[in-house]
Legacy VTK file of the C-alpha trace (Angstrom):
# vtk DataFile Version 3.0
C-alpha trace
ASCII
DATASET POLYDATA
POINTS 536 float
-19.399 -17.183 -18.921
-19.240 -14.163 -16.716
-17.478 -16.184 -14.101
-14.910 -17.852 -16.337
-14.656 -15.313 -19.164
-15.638 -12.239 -17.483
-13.667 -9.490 -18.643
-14.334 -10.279 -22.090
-17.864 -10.026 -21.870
-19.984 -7.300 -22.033
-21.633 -7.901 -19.064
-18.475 -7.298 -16.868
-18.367 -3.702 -17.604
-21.588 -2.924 -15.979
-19.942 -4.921 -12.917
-17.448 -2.684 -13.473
-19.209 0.400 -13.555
-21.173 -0.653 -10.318
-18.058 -1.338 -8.662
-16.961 2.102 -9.995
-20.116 3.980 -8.218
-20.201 1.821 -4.964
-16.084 2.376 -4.568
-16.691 6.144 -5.613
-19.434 6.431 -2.868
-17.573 4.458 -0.395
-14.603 6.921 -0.909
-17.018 9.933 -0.562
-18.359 8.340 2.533
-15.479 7.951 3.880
-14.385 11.305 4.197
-17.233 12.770 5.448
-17.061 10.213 7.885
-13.392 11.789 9.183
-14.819 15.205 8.512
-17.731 14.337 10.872
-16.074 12.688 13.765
-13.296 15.243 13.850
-15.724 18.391 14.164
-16.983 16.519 17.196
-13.557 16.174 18.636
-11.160 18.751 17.280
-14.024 20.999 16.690
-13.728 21.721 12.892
-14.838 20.074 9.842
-12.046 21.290 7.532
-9.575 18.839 7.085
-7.421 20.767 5.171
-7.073 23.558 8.124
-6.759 21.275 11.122
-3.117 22.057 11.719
-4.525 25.998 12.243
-7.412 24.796 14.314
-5.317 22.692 16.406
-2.973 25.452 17.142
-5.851 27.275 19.261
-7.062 24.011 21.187
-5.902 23.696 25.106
-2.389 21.734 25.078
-3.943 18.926 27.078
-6.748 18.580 24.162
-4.184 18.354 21.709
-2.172 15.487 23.599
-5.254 13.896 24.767
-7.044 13.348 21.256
-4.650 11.073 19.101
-4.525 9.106 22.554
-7.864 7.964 23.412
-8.135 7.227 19.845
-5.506 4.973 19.717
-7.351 3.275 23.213
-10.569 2.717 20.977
-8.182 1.598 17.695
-6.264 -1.071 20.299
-9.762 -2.091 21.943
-11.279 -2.858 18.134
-8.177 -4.418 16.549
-7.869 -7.186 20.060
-11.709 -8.116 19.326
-11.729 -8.384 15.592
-8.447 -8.754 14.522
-6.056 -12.358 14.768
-2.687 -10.509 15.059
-3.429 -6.647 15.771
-2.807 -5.509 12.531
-4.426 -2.713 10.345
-5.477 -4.056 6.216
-4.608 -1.803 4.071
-2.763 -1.861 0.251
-0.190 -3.827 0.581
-2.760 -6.838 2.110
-4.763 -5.583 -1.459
-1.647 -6.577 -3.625
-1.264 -9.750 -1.523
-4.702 -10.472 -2.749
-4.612 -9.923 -5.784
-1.614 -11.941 -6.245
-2.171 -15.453 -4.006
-6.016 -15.621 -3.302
-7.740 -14.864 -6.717
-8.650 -11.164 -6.135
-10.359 -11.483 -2.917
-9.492 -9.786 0.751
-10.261 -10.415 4.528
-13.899 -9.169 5.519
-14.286 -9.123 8.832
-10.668 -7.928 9.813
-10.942 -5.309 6.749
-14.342 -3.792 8.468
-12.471 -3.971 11.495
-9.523 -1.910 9.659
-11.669 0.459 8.005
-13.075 1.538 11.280
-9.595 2.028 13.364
-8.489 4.036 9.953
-11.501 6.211 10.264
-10.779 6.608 14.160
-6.838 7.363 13.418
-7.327 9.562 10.615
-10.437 11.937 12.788
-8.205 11.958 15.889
-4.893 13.208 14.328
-3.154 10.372 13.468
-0.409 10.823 10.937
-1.333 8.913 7.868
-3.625 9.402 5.049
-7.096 8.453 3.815
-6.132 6.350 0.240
-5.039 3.180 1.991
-8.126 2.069 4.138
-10.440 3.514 0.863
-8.598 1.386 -1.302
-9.539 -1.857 1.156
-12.783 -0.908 1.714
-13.122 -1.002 -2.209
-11.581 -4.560 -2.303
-13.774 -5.818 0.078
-17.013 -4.771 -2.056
-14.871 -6.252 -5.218
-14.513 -9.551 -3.166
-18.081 -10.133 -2.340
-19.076 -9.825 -5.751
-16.343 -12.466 -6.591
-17.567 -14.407 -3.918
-21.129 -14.508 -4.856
-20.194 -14.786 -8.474
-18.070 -17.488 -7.589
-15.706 -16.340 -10.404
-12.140 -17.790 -11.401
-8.957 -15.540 -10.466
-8.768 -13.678 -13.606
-12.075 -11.914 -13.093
-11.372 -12.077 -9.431
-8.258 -9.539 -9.659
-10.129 -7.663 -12.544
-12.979 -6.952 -10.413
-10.692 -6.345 -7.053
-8.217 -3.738 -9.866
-12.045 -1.623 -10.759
-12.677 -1.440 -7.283
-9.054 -0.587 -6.529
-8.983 2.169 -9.447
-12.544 4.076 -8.679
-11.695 4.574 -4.823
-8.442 6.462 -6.162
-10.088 8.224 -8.279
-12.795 8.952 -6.297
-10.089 10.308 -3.235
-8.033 12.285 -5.493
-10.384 13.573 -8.205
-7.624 11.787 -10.471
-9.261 9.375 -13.261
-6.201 8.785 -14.728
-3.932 7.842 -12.093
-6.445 5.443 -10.467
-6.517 3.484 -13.512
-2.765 3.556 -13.890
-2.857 2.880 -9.860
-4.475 -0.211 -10.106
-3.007 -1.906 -12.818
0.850 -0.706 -11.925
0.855 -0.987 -7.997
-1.700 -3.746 -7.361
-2.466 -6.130 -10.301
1.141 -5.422 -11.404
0.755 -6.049 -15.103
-1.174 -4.011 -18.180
-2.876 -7.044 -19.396
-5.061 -4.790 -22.175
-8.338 -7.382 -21.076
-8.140 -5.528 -17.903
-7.482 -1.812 -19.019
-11.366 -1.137 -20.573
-13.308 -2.207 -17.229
-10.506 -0.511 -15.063
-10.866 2.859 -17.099
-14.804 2.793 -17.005
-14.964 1.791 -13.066
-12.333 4.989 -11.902
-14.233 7.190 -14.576
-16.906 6.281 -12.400
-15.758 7.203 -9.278
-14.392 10.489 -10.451
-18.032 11.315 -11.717
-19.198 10.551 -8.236
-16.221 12.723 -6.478
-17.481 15.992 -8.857
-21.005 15.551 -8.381
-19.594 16.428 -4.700
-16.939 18.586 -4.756
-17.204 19.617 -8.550
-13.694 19.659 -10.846
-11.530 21.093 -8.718
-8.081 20.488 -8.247
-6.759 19.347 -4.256
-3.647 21.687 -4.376
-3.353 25.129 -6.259
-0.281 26.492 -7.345
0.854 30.406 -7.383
0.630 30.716 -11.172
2.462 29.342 -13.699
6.174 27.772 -13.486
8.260 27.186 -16.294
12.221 25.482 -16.181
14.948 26.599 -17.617
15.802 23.372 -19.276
19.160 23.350 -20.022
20.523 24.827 -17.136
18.226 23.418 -14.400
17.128 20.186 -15.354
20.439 18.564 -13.842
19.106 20.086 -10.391
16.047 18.027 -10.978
18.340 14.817 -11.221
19.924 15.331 -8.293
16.861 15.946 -6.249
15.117 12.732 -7.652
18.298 11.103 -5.596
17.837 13.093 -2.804
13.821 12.302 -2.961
14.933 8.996 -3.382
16.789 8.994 -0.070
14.219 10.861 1.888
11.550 7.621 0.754
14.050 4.969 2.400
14.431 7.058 5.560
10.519 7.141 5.580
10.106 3.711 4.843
13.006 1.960 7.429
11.849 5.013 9.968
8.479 2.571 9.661
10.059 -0.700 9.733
12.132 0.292 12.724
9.978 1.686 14.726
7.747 -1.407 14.328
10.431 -3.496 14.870
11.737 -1.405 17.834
7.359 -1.224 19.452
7.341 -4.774 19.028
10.444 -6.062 20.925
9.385 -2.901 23.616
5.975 -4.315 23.804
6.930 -8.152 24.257
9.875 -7.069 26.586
7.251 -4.691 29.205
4.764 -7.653 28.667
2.363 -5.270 27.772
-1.415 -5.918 26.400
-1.726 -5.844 22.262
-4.770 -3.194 22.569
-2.659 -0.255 24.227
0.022 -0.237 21.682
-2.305 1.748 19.397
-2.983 3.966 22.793
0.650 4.626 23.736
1.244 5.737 20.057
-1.253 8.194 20.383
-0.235 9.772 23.672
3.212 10.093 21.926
1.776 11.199 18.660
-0.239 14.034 20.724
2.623 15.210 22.890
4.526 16.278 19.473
1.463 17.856 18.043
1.471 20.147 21.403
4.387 21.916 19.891
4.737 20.791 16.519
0.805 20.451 15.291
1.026 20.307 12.099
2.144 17.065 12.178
-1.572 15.717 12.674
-3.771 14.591 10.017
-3.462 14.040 6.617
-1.276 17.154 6.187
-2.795 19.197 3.326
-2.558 22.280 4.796
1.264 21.637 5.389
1.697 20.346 1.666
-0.216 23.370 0.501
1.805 25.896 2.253
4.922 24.134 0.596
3.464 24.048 -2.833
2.944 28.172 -2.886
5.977 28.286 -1.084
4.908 29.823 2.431
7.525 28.227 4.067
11.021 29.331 5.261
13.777 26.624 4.707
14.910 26.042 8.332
11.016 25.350 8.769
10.564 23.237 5.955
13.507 21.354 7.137
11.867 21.214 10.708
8.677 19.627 9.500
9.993 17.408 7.012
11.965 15.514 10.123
8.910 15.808 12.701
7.029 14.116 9.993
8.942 10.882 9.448
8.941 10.486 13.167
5.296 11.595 13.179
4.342 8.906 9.980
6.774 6.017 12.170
4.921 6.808 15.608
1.742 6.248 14.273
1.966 3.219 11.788
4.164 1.474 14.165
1.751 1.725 16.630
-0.758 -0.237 14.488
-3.013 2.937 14.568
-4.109 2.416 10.688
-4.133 4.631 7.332
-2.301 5.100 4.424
1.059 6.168 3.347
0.429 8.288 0.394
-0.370 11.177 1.700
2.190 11.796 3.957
4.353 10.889 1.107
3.500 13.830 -0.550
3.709 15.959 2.175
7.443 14.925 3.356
7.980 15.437 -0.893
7.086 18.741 -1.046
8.595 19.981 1.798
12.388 18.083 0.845
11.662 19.831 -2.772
11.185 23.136 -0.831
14.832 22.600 0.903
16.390 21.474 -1.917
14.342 24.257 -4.191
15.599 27.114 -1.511
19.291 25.998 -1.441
19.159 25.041 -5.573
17.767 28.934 -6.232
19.520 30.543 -3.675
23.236 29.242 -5.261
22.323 30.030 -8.786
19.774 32.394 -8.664
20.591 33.225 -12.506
19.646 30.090 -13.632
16.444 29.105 -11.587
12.758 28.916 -11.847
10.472 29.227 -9.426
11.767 27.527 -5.850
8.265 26.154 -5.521
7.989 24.337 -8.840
11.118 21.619 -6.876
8.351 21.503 -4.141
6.250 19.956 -7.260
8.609 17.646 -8.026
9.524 16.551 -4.764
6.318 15.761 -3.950
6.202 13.461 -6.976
9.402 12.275 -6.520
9.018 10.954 -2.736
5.716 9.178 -3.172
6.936 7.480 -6.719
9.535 5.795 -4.717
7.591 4.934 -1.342
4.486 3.296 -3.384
7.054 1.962 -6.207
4.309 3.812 -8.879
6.571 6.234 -11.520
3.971 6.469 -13.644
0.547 6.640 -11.753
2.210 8.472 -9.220
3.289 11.367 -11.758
-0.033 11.522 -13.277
-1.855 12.050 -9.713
0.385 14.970 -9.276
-0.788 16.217 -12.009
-4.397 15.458 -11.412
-3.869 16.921 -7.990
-2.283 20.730 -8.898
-3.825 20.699 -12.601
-0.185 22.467 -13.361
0.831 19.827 -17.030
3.728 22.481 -17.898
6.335 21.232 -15.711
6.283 17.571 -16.700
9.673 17.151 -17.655
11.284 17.899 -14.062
8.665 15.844 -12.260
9.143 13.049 -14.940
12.848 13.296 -14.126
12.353 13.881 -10.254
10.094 10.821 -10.293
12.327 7.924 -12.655
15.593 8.946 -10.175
13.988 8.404 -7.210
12.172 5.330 -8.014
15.454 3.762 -9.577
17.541 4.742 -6.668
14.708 3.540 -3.714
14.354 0.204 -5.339
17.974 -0.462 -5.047
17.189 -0.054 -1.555
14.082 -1.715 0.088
12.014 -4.476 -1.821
10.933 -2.240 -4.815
7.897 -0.060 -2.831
6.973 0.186 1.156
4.033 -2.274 0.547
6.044 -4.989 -1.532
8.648 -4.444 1.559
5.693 -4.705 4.250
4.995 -8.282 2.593
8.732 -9.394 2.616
8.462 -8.653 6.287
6.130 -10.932 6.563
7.765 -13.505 4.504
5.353 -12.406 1.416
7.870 -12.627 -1.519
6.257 -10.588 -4.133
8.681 -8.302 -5.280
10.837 -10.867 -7.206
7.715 -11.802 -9.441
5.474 -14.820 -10.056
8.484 -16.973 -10.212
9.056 -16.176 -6.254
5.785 -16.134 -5.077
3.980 -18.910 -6.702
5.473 -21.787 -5.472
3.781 -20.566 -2.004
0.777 -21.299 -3.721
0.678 -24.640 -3.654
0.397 -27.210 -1.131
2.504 -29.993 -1.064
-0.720 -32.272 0.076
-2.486 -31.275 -3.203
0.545 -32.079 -5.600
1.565 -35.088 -3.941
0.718 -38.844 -5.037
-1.855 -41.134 -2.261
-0.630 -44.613 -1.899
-3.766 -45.829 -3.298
-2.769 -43.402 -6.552
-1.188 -45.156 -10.267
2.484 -44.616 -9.708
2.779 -44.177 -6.362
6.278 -44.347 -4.524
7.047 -47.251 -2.639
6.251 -47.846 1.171
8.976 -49.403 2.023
11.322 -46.622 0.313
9.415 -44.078 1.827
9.759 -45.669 5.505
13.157 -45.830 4.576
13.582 -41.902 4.024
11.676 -41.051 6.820
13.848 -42.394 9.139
16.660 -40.363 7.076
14.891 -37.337 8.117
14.424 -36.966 4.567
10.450 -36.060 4.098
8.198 -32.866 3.538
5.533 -32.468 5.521
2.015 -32.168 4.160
1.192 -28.686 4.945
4.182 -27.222 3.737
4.504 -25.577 0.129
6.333 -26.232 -2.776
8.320 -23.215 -1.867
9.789 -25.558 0.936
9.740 -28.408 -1.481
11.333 -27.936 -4.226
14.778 -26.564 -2.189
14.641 -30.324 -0.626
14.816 -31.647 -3.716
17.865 -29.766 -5.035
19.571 -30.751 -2.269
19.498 -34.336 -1.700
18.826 -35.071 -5.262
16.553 -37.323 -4.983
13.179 -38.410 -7.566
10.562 -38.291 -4.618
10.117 -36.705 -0.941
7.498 -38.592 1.044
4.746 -36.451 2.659
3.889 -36.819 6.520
1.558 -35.438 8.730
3.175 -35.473 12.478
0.661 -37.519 14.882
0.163 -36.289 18.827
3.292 -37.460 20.399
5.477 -35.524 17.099
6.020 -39.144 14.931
5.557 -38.439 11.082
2.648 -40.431 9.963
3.142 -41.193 6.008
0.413 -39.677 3.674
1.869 -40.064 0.210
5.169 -38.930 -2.054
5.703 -35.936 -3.729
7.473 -36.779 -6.942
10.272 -33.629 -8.410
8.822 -34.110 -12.113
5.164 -33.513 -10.624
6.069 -30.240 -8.550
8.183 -28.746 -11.504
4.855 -29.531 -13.517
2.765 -27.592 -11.485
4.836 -24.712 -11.092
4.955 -24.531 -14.561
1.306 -24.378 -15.308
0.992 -21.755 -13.078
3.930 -19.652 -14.571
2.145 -20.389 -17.997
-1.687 -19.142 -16.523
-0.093 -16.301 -15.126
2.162 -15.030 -18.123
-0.989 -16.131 -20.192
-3.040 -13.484 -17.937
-0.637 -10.971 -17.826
-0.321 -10.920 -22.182
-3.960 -11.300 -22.822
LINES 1 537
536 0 1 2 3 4 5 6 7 8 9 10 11 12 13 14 15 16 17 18 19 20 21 22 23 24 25 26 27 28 29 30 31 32 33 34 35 36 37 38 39 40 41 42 43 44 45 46 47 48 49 50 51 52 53 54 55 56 57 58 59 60 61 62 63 64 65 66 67 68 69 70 71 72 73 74 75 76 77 78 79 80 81 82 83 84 85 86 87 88 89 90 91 92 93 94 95 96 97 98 99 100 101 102 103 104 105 106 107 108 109 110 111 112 113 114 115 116 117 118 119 120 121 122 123 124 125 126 127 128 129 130 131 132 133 134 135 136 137 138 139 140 141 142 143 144 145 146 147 148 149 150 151 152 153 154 155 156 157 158 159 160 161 162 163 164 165 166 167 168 169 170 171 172 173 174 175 176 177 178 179 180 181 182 183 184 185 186 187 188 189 190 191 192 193 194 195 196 197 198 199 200 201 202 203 204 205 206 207 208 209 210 211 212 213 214 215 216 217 218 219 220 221 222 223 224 225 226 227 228 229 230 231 232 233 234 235 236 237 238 239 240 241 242 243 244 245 246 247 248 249 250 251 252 253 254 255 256 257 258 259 260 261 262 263 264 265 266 267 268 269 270 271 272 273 274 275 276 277 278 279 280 281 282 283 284 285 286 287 288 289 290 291 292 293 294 295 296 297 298 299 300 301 302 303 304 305 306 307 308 309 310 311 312 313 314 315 316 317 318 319 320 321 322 323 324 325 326 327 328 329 330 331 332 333 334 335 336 337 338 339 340 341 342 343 344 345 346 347 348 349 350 351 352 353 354 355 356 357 358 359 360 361 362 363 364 365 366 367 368 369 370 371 372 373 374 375 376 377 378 379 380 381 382 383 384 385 386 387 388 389 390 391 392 393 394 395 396 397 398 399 400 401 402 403 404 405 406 407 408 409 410 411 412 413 414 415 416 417 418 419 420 421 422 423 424 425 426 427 428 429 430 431 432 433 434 435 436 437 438 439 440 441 442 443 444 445 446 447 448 449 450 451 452 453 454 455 456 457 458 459 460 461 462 463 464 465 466 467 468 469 470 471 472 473 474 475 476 477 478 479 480 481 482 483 484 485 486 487 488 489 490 491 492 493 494 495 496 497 498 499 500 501 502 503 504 505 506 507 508 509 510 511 512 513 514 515 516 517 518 519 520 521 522 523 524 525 526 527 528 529 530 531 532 533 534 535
């Protein structure tokens, strides 16, 4: 029952809730992990004052840092990894959505470890996106030993998901509404009662730690002057808006640019990680608070300790800082320095917005609020969870209305833009289609050898037909999907395809036929299980 009917069973939420406390712990693990391993390099424990610390260290210590651990990052991904390539949430939503709720093992380890390496030498990312995998990875096994079916799968991978964001941000709230909006991508209400109790779980376990405390404080309380000043909260949710697709194709570029640099010099797949951390520490020399998660940075922004031409400043270092280091494979998230770039473009835009109409303005640091919200809505494609962490993360609920309208701008104008959210667009890179929905992506599903009809089978197609065809050119091949498939079929019209393997010297051996009405039926069964899943 628990493998075919779990999440209606009782016996699922105490899965759930031991996901929840493993995923918490994990989290919690985590960071003392960084916290640990940078005190031995940097030579403080304090995450959130590394940019200060930094600025005392010897220039070459600075530069030298990110850059042997990028050389340990490159040396871990060639030996454990099949393409170089850091997990992290957007391999999580690929999971949940083609393999049942279940992730890579050995390459996640592998990834946790080069995010733990980036994220203790200065590498500019954050901490949520390896947590999150590490989380899956404990959700998989379970699956895996349970043996369950892909309902209880992704339920068990979205309690996993939802107590490691919890547990990171102190935010119960938003890591339910994280896992069910950004990675199982529905709010089936069979999956909402285990969700809630696992990331109620992991919050427990982050305030048994660190006690209910909020991550950012703000200098007191902010209030809008609706009428007049909500418009200004429009226009930066565009702005905001902007500033995510400059992040996000700053990323892709650079990637795109390492990659064709890297295959042009001929050089080895390990030192890419390396030469993006010599890079990454020659800015910090001048610029250091560009290392690290950035929570001192975001801080400073939030109270409003920052001059506009330095706000400015940072927000630009730290798109180039965020490209340099995820294009060079170096691992980490995207969340945090999402919020960071967010509050400091809602600082700008706050100290030109107060400075024209200084009649009509609230506080300059309440757009740095809103920002903050508005640029990682649009980067993770999350409106709602994303508002509720910032929330969760200053504790300030009075300005809700300009973050609420910060947030649904941005997210409506990035989307226009890039494949709904950074991780839906990392996928499409790869050929992924998950943004357009289950119609897109579940024809890669199946096989064409596992829908087609044997020779041997009652209504087979005719050899002789089929030998016919093949010398047409007109055949699918047996390991392709019905996402090649089915295109074949509205072009040549025909009732059946036969399926080939290719033998040694390239000639298509015949295997079978894959008949039009017997593709369109299983695609349909699968668009039926899944809106079934989705309603339930």
């Amino acid at each position: 029952m628990l493998r075919h009917k779990g999440p209606s069973q009782i016996q699922f939420w105490f899965i759930a809730l031991g996901l929840g406390v493993a995923s918490g712990f994990a989290a919690i693990l985590f960071r003392w992990a960084i916290e640990g391993i940078q005190a031995s390099v940097y030579g403080t424990r304090n995450v959130n004052a590394l940019h200060s610390f930094a600025e005392t260290l010897p220039w070459y210590w600075v530069m030298l840092i990110p850059a042997l651990g990028g050389i340990a990052v490159g040396v871990i991904l060639q030996k454990f990894t099949p393409d170089g390539r850091v997990r992290s949430v957007a391999d999580v939503i690929e999971g949940a959505a083609l393999n049942d709720g279940r992730v890579e093992k050995k390459a996640g380890i592998a990834s946790a470890l080069c995010s733990l390496i980036t994220l203790s030498t200065g590498g500019s990312t954050g901490r949520e996106g390896p947590v999150v995998h590490i989380a899956s990875m404990f959700a998989s096994w379970i699956a895996n030993a349970l043996r369950v079916d892909g309902i209880t799968g992704r339920d068990m991978l979205g309690c996993a998901v939802a107590a490691a964001v919890s547990a990171s941000f102190n935010a119960p709230i938003a890591g339910a509404l994280f896992a069910l909006e950004v990675v199982l991508r529905h709010f089936a209400l069979h999956a909402f009662a285990p969700i809630v109790v696992a990331s109620a779980a992991g919050t427990v376990i982050n305030r048994l730690f660190y006690g209910d405390v909020t991550e950012f404080v703000l200098p007191g309380t902010t209030t809008v002057e609706f009428y007049l000043e909500l418009p200004a909260f429009f226009i930066l949710g565009l702005v905001c808006g902007l500033v995510a697709v400059i992040l996000m194709r700053a990323i892709f570029f650079a990637d795109d640019f390492e990659s064709a640099l890297q295959s042009r010099l001929g050089l080895p797949r390990w030192l890419r990680p390396a030469v993006a951390g010599l890079l990454l520490g020659a800015l910090a020399i001048k610029f250091p608070h560009i290392i690290g998660v950035g929570y001192e940075t975001t801080s400073r922004a939030l109270s409003g300790n920052l001059l506009l031409q330095q706000a400015f400043i940072f927000a630009v270092l730290k798109v180039l800082a965020v490209a340099i280091t995820m294009a060079g494979r170096m691992g980490g998230g995207v969340f945090s320095p999402s919020l960071m770039l967010g509050a400091l473009t809602g600082l700008v835009f706050g100290h030109i917005a107060t400075g024209l109409f200084p009649e009509a303005s609230s506080a300059f640091t309440l757009y740095a609020l809103a920002g903050m919200g508005a640029v990682a809505a649009a980067v993770l494609g999350a409106p709602i969870s994303t508002t509720l962490i910032v929330f969760e993360l200053t504790g300030d609920w009075q300005t809700g209305l300009a973050v609420m309208v910060s947030v649904s701008m941005s997210t409506a104008l990035a989307s226009r833009l890039v494949d709904r959210s950074f991780f839906l667009s990392q996928l499409e890179r790869r050929n992924v289609h998950l943004a357009a929905g289950p119609q897109a992506y579940l024809l890669a599903m199946f096989r064409v050898q596992g829908v087609m009809r044997k020779p041997q089978d009652e209504g087979a197609a005719d050899e002789e037909v089929c030998t016919n065809m093949i010398e047409q050119g007109l055949y699918v091949l047996a390991s392709a999907t019905l996402e090649t498939a089915l295109p074949r079929f509205d072009k040549s019209g025909v009732a059946f395809l036969p399926v080939v393997t290719l033998s040694e010297t390239g000639e298509p051996v015949l295997q079978g036929a894959l008949f039009h009405v017997d593709a369109l039926k299983a695609y349909n069964r699968a668009l039926a299980a899944t809106a079934a899943e989705e309603h339930s």
